[in-house]
C-alpha positions in Angstrom: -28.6 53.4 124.3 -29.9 54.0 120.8 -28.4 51.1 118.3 -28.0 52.1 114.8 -29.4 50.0 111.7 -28.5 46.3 112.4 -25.0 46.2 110.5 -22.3 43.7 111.5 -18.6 44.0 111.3 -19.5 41.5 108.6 -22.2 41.6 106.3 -22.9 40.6 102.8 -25.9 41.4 101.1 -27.5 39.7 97.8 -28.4 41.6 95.2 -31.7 40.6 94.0 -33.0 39.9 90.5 -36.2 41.4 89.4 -38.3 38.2 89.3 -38.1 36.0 92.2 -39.9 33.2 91.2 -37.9 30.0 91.9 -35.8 28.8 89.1 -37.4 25.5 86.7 -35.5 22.4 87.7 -33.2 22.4 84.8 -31.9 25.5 85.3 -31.5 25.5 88.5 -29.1 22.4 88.5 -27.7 24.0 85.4 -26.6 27.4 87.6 -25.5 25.2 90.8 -23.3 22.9 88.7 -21.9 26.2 87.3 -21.9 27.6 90.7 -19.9 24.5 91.8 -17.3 24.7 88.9 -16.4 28.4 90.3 -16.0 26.9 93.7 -12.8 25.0 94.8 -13.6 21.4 96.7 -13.6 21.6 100.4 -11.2 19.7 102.5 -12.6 16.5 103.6 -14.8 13.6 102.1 -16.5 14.1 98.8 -20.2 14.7 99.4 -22.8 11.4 99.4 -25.4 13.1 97.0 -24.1 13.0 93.2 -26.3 15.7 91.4 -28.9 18.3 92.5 -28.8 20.5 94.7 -26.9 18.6 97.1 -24.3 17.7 94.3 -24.0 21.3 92.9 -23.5 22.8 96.4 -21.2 20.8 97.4 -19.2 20.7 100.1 -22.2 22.6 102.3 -22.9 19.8 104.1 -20.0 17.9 104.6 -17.3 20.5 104.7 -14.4 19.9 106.7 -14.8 16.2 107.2 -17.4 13.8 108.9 -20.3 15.0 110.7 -20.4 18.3 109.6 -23.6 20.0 108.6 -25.2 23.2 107.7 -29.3 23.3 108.7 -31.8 25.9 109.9 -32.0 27.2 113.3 -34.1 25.2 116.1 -35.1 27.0 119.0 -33.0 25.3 121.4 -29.9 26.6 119.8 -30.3 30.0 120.9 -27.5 30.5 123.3 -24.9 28.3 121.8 -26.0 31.0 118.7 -25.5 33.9 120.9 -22.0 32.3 122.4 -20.1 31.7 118.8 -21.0 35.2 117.7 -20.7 37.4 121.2 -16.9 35.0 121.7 -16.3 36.2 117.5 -17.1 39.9 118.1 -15.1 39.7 121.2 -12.0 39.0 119.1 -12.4 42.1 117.0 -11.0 43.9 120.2 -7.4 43.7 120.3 -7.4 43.1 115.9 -8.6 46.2 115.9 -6.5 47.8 118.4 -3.0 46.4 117.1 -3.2 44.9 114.0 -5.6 47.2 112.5 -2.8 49.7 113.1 -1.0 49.2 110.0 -3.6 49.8 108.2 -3.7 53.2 109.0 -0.6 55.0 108.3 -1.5 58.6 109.0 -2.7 57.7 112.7 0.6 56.1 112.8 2.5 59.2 111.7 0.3 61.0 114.0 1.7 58.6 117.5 5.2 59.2 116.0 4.5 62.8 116.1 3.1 62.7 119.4 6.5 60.9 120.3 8.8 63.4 119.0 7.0 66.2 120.4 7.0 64.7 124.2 10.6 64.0 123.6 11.0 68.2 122.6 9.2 69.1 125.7 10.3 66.7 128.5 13.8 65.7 127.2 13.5 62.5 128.6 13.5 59.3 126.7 11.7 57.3 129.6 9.2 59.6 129.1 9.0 59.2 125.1 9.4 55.3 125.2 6.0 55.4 127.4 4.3 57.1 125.0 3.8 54.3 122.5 2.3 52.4 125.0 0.0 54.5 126.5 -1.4 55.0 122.9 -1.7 51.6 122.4 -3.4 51.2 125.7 -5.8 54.1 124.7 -6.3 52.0 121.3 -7.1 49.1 123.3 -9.5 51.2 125.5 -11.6 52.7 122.7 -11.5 49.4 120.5 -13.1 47.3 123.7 -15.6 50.5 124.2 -16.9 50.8 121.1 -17.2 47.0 120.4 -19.0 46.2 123.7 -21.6 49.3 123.0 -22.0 47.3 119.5 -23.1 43.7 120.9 -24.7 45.1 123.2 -26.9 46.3 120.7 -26.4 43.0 118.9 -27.5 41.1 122.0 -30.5 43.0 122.7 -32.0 43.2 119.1 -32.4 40.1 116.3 -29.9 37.9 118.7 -32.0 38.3 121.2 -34.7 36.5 119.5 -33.0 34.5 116.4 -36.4 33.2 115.9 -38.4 36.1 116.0 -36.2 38.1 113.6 -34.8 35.4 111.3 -37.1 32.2 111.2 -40.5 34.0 111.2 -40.1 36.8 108.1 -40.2 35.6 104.9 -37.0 36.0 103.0 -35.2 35.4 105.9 -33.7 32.5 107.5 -30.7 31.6 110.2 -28.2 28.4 109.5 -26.1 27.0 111.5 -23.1 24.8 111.2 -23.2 21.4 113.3 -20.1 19.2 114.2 -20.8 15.7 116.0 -23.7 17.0 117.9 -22.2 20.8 118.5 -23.1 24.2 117.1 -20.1 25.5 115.4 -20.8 28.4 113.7 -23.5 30.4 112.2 -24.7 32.9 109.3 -28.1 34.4 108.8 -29.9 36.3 105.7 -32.6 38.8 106.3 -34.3 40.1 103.4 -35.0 44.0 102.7 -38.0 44.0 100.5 -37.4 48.1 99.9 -34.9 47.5 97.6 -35.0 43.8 96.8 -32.2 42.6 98.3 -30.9 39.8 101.2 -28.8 40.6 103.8 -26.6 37.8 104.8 -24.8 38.8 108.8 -23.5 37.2 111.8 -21.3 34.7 110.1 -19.4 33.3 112.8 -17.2 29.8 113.6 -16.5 28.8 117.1 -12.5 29.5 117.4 -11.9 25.7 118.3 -13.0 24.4 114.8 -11.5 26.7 112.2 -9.3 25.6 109.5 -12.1 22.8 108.6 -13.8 24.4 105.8 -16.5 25.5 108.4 -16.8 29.4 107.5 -16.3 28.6 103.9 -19.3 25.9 103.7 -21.4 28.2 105.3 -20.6 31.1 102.3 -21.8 28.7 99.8 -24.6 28.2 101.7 -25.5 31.9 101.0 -24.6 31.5 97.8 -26.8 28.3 97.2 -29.4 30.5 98.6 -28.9 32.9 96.3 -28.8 30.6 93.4 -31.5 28.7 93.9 -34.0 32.0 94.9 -32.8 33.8 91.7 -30.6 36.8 93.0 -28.3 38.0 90.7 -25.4 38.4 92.7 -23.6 38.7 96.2 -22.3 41.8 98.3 -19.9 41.5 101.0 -18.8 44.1 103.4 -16.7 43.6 106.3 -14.5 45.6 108.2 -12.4 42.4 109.3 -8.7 43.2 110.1 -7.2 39.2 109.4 -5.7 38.5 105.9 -7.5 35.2 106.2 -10.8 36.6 106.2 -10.3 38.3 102.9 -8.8 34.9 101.6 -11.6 33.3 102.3 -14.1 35.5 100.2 -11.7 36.1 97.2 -11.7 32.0 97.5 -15.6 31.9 97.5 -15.3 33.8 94.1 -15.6 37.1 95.3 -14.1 40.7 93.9 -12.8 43.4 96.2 -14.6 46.2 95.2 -13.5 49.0 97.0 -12.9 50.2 100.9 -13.7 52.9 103.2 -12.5 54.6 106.2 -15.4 56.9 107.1 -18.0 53.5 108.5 -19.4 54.3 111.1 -19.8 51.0 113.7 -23.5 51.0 115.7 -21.5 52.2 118.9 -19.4 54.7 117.8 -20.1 58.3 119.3 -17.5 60.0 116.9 -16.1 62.1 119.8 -12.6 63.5 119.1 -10.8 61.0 120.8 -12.6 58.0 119.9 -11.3 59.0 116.8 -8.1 59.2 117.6 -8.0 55.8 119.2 -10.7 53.5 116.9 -10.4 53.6 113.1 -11.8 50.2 111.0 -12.0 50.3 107.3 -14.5 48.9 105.3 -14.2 46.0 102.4 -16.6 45.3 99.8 -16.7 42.3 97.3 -19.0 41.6 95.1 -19.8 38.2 93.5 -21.5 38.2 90.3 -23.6 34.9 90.0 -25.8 35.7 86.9 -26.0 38.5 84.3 -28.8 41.2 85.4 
């Protein structure tokens, strides 16, 4: 199988400024305390340090109560890496099968067509009340097709080797999110030195621990990033199906800046019938942390 470019469901990528020399002290803390101000408080504790860095970000490494913190990769993480983002991906199945229905109101008009004309030619209502769930089952079909096709290009290229690809390169880097001893989530950046920008994928929180400020701590930690390296601003695209997802970058700071149906997923064959069945749509927000 030939995977296309490394693209996530959800990605965000960071704009870059043309110099990217680190920022002098003083202005650094001056653009992370402004940061901060754009940034509501997580839930939990107020953070130990007081100023700095530590202060200006926040929440990033005490988010959602005690014991919670965001630090680089170690080796020995790899699977529990690999689990939170394969279990995440996994979930994208039946979103995109049933809930990412209503946001696609000419495929619905298309089933209730199909509907109508079986009822024409058979006359039977058993018949025509079997046909809604045989599309929905063909949803389901296509939606767990194309997403296994996509981790398994996932699996087999950077998260097979999270060190290789992301704690090797320079401009790149993995963190991940530890609660009491326990990986609980994760979020990389890979820089793209063609264009100048960072690519920040496979942000991901174990399903047990959401609703702590997990997935939000680890977007400032991006955003920190980007602060403190002297990007201008951050991209986000995602093709993420929940309400809360959205919620979550607009309360990062982020504007929606458009969408698209025509994305093409790494997995996707675009045969006739997968396009029937699978249809996502793709968000993008931008977050503007600096004038260019």
């Amino acid at each position: 199988m030939q995977c296309g470019p490394r693209d996530m469901v959800c990605e965000t990528k960071i704009a870059a400024a043309e110099d990217h020399a680190a920022l002098p002290a003083p202005r650094k803390d001056a653009l992370l305390a402004a940061a901060g101000a754009m940034w509501p408080p997580l839930p939990g504790p107020p953070p130990r340090a007081a100023g700095g860095l530590a202060g200006a970000a926040g929440a990033a490494g005490a988010a959602g109560g005690r014991g919670l913190c965001i630090r680089e990769f170690r080796a020995a993480e790899q699977e529990a890496a690999r689990r939170i983002f394969y279990d995440g991906i996994l979930e994208r199945i039946p979103n995109t099968a049933f809930r990412g229905l209503r946001q696609h109101p000419r495929t619905q008009l298309l089933y209730g067509l199909l509907a109508v004309i079986c009822f024409a030619v058979t006359r039977s209502l058993l018949l025509t009340c079997l046909v809604p769930a045989g599309l929905l089952a063909l949803r389901y079909y296509y939606s767990r097709k194309v997403i296994l096709a996509y981790l398994e290009c996932a699996l087999h290229t950077d998260m097979a080797d999270i060190e290789q690809y992301y704690m090797k390169p320079p401009g790149s880097c993995f963190w991940v999110a530890v609660l009491d001893g326990n990986v609980v989530g994760i979020v990389a950046a890979r820089a793209h030195t063609e264009d100048n920008t960072v690519e920040l994928l496979r942000m991901s929180v174990d399903s047990r621990f959401r609703g702590k400020g997990i997935a939000k701590a680890l977007g400032r930690k991006v955003l920190e990033f980007a602060v403190v390296h002297n990007y201008s601003a951050v991209v986000l695209g995602t093709t993420a199906v929940k309400v809360a997802a959205h919620k979550l970058y607009e309360s990062l700071g982020f504007r929606h800046m458009g969408v698209s149906d025509r994305y093409v997923l790494p997995g996707m064959t675009l045969s006739l019938a997968e396009r029937l069945f699978f249809q996502v749509r793709y968000h993008r927000y931008r977050l503007q942390l600096r004038e260019e």
